[in-house]
C-alpha positions in Angstrom: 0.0 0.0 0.0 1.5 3.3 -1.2 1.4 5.5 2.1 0.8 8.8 -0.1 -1.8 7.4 -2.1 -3.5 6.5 1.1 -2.5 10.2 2.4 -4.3 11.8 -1.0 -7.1 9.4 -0.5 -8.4 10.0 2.6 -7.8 13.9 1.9 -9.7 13.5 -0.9 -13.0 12.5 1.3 -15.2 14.9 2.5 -16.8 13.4 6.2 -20.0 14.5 7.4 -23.0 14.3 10.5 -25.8 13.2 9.0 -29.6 11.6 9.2 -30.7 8.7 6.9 -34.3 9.5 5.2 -35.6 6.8 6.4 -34.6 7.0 9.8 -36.1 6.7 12.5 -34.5 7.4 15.5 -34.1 10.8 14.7 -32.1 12.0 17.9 -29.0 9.9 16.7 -27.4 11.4 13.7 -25.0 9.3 12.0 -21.2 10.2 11.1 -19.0 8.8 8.3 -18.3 9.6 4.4 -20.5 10.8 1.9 -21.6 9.2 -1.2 -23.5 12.1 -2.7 -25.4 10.0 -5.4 -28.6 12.5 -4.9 -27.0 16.1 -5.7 -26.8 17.4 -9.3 -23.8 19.7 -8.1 -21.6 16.8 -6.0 -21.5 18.6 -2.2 -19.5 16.0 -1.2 -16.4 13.8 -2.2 -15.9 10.3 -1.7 -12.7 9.1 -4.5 -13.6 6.0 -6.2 -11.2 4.0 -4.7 -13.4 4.0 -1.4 -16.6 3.2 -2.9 -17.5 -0.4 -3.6 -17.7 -1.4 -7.1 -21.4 -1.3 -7.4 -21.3 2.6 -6.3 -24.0 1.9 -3.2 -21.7 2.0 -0.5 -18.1 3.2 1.0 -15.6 0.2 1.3 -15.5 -2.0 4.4 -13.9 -0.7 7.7 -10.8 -2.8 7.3 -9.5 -1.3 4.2 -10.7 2.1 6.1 -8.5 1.3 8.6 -5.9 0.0 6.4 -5.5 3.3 4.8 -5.6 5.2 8.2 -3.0 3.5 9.4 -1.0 3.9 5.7 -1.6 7.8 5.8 -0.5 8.1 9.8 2.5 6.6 8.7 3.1 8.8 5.8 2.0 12.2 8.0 4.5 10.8 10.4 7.3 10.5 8.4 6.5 14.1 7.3 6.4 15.3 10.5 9.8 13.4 11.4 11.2 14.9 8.6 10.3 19.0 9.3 11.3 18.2 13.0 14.9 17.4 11.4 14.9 20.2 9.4 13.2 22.7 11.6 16.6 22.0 14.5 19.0 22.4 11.6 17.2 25.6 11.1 17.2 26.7 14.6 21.2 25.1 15.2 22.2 27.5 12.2 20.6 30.8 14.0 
């Protein structure tokens, strides 16, 4: 798994709190990604790669959490990185 994909992926997805039409407990609003299958104009982003193939529904949790844990790797390694260059900056002063 390419950690920057994963990074560009997940960046890519817009999250919202939502309610389900048919819902009804209407006190509990749901959170997770969009599919926006229903707006003309997309308000929401979900990239292809996490949606299943039939287009009904985001991917399962594992490869969510697959790609979380690619991405925190990657935005770790970025950090790592600044850190080391941020006390080369500050050693030069």
């Amino acid at each position: 798994m390419d950690d920057e994909h994963s990074n560009g992926l997940l960046l890519g997805a817009d999250t919202a709190t939502f309610k389900y039409n048919q819902d009804t407990n209407a006190d509990n609003p749901n959170e997770g990604v969009i599919i926006d299958d229903v707006n003309t104009v997309k308000k929401y982003n979900l990239p292809d790669e996490l949606i299943t193939r039939d287009g009904k529904a985001p991917t399962d949790l594992m490869s969510f959490i697959a790609r979380i844990i690619s991405q925190n790797k990657y935005q770790a390694r970025l950090i790592e990185n600044l850190q080391i260059r941020l006390r080369k900056v500050e050693i030069n002063k």
